[in-house]
C-alpha positions as CSV (number, residue, x, y, z in Angstrom):
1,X,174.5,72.6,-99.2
2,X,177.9,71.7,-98.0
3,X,179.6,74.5,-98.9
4,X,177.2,76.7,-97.2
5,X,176.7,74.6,-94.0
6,X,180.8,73.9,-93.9
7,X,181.4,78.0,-94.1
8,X,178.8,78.7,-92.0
9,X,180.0,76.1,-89.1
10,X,183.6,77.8,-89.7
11,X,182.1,81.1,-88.4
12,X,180.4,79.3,-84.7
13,X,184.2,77.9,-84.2
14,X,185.7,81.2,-85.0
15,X,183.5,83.6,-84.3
16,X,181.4,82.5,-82.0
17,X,177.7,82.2,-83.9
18,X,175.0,80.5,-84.7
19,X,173.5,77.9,-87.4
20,X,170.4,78.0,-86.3
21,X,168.7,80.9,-85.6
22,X,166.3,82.2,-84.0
23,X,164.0,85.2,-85.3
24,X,165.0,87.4,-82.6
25,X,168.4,87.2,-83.5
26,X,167.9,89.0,-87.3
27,X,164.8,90.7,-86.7
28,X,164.7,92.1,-83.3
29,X,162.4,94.6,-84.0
30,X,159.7,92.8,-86.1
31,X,157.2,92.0,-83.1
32,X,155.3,89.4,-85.5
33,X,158.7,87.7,-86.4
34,X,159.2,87.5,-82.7
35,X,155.6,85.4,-82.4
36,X,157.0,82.5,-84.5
37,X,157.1,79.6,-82.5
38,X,158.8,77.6,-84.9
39,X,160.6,79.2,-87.9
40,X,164.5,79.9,-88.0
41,X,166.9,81.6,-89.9
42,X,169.6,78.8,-91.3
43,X,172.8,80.9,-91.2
44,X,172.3,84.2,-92.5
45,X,170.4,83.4,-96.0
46,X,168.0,80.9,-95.4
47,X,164.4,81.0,-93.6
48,X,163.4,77.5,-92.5
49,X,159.8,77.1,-91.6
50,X,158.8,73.6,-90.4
51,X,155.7,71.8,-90.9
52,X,154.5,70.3,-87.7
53,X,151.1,69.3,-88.5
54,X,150.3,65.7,-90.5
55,X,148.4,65.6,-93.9
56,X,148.6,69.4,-94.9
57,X,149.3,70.7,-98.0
58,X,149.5,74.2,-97.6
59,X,151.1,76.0,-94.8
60,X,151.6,79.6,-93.6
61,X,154.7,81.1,-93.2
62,X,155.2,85.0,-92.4
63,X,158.2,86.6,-94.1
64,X,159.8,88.8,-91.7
65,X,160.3,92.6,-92.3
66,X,163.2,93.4,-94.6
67,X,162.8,95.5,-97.7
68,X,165.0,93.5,-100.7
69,X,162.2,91.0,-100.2
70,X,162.6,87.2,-100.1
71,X,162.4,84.2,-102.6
72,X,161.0,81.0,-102.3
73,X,164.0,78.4,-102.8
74,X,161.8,76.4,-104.7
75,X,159.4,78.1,-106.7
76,X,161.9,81.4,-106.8
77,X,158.7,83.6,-106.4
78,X,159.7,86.9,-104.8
79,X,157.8,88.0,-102.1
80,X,158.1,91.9,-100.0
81,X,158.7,91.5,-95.9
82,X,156.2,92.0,-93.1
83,X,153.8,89.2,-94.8
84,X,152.3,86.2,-94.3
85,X,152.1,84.0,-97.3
86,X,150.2,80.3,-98.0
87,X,153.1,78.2,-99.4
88,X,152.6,74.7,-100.7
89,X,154.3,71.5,-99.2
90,X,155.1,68.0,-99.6
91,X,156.7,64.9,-97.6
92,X,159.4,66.2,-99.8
93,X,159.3,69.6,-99.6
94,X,159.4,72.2,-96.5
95,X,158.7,76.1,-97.2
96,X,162.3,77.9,-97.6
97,X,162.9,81.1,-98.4
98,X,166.1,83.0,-98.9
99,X,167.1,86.5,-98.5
100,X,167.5,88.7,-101.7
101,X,170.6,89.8,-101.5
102,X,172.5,86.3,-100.8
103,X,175.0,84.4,-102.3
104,X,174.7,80.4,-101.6
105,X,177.7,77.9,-102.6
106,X,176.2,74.5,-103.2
107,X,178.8,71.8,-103.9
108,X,177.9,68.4,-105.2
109,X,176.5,65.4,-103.0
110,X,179.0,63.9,-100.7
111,X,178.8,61.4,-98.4
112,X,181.3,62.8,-95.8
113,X,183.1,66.3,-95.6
114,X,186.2,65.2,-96.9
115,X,185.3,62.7,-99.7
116,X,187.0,63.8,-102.7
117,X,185.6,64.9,-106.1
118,X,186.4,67.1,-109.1
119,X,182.8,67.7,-109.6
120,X,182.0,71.7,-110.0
121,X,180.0,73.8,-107.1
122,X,177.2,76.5,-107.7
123,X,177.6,79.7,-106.9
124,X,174.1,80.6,-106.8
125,X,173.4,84.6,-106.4
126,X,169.9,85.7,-105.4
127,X,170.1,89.2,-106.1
128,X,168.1,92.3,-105.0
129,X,171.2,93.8,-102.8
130,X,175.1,93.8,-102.3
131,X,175.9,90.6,-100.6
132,X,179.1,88.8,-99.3
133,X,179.6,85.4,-98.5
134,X,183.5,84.3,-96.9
135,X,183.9,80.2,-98.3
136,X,186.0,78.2,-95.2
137,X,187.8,74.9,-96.3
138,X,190.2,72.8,-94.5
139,X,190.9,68.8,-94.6
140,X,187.7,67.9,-93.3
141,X,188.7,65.2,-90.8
142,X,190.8,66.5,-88.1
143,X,191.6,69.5,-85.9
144,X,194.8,70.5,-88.2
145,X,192.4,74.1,-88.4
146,X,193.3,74.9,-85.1
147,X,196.2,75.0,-85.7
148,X,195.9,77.4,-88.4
149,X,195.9,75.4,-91.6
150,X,192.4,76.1,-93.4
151,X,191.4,78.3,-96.3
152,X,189.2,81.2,-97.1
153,X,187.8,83.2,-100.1
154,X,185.3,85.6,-99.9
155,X,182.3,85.8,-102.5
156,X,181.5,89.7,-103.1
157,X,178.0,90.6,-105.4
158,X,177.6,94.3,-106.2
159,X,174.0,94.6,-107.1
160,X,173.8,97.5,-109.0
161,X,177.2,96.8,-110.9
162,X,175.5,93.1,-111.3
163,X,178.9,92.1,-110.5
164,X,180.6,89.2,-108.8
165,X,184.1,89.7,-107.5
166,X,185.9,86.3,-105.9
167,X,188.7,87.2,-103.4
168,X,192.2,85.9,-103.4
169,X,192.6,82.8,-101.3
170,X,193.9,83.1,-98.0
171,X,195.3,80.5,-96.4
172,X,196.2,76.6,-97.1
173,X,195.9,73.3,-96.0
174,X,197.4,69.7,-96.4
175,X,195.4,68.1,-99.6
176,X,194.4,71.3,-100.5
177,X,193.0,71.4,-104.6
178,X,194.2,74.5,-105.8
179,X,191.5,74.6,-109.0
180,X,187.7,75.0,-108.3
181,X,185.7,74.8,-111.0
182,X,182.7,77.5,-109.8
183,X,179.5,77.1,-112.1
184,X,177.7,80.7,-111.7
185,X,173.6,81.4,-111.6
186,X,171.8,84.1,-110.9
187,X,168.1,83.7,-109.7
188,X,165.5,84.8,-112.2
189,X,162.1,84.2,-112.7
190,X,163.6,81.2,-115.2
191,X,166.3,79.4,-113.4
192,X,168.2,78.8,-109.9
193,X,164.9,76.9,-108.4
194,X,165.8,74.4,-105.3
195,X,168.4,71.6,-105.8
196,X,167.5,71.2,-109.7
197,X,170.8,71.8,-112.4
198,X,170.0,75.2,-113.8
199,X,170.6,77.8,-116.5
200,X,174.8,78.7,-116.2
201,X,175.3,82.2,-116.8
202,X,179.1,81.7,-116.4
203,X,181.9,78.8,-115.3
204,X,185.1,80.0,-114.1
205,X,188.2,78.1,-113.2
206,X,189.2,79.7,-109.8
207,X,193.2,79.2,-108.5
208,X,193.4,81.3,-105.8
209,X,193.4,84.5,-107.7
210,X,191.4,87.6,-107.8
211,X,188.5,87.3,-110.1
212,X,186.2,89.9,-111.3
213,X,182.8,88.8,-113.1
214,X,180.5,91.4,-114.9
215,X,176.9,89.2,-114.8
């Protein structure tokens, strides 16, 4: 989840957000969202809902009102807003769910930001509504971005077009690779489920250039 935490940290320094979020923050108006004592919104996609009760195996977690719907990052299940659902969990597994209408980079394991490797990332597209995701890299070990050397791309999904349109890169930085192998999925009923490989619908070489994918 590197890619998505990495970006997502980008936009507190810039632009003054939030990782973690709470309800009130997305859906001010939902009065039972605003009841949850404990569930978050990770970044703008993901719906965290911590256990915090020993030797359960189900646990109850209430989707807040928003009409694409949301899937379960693990099961991909699609489920409408304004619910409460019974989700199953593990020492391994907490309930997440993830907006439709997302786009989440996942990179490969690292063990620090800026550890090198030619290994692809995931561009994994939960569809169900337009969505836009803006990628932030830099060197990963200093404070060279604020002095303006980082890089962005933005990720564009047109739903009904079920197309994916990659922005030029903007930006560079010291060390900077200037291929990116990009492995894209779309989330069906058959493939994209939580940090398993999955079903490729298309792999693209990405150099900085404009890139338009028909899904």
């Amino acid at each position: 989840m590197l890619p998505y935490i990495y970006s997502q940290s980008a936009t507190v320094s810039f632009a003054g957000s939030t990782l973690m979020r709470p309800l009130i923050m997305d859906f001010p108006t939902d009065r039972q969202a605003l009841e949850q004592r404990h569930q978050f919104m990770f970044g703008p996609s993901l719906l965290v809902a911590p256990v915090t009760e020993g030797e359960v195996k189900e646990w109850n977690v209430y989707l807040p009102q928003y009409s694409p719907g949301w899937i379960d990052f693990w099961s991909r299940e699609k489920y409408s807003g304004g619910q409460s659902v019974a989700t199953p969990v593990t020492l391994e597994k907490i309930p997440l769910f993830v907006k439709a209408g997302s786009i989440f980079p996942l990179g490969p394991e690292k063990q620090y930001a800026s550890e090198e490797t030619d290994k692809p990332w995931e561009i994994r597209i939960y569809p169900g509504a337009d969505a836009t995701f803006t990628i932030y890299e830099d060197e990963g070990d200093n404070y060279n971005y604020e002095k303006g050397e980082y890089a962005t791309f933005e990720l564009r999904w047109k739903d009904t077009e079920k197309k994916l349109e990659i922005s030029e890169r903007k930006g560079s930085f010291a060390g900077m690779k200037e291929e990116k192998i990009l492995n894209i999925t779309v989330v069906t009923s058959q493939q994209g489920t939580g940090t398993q490989a999955v079903t490729l619908i298309r792999t693209v070489t990405y150099s900085g250039k404009l890139i338009q994918i028909k899904i």
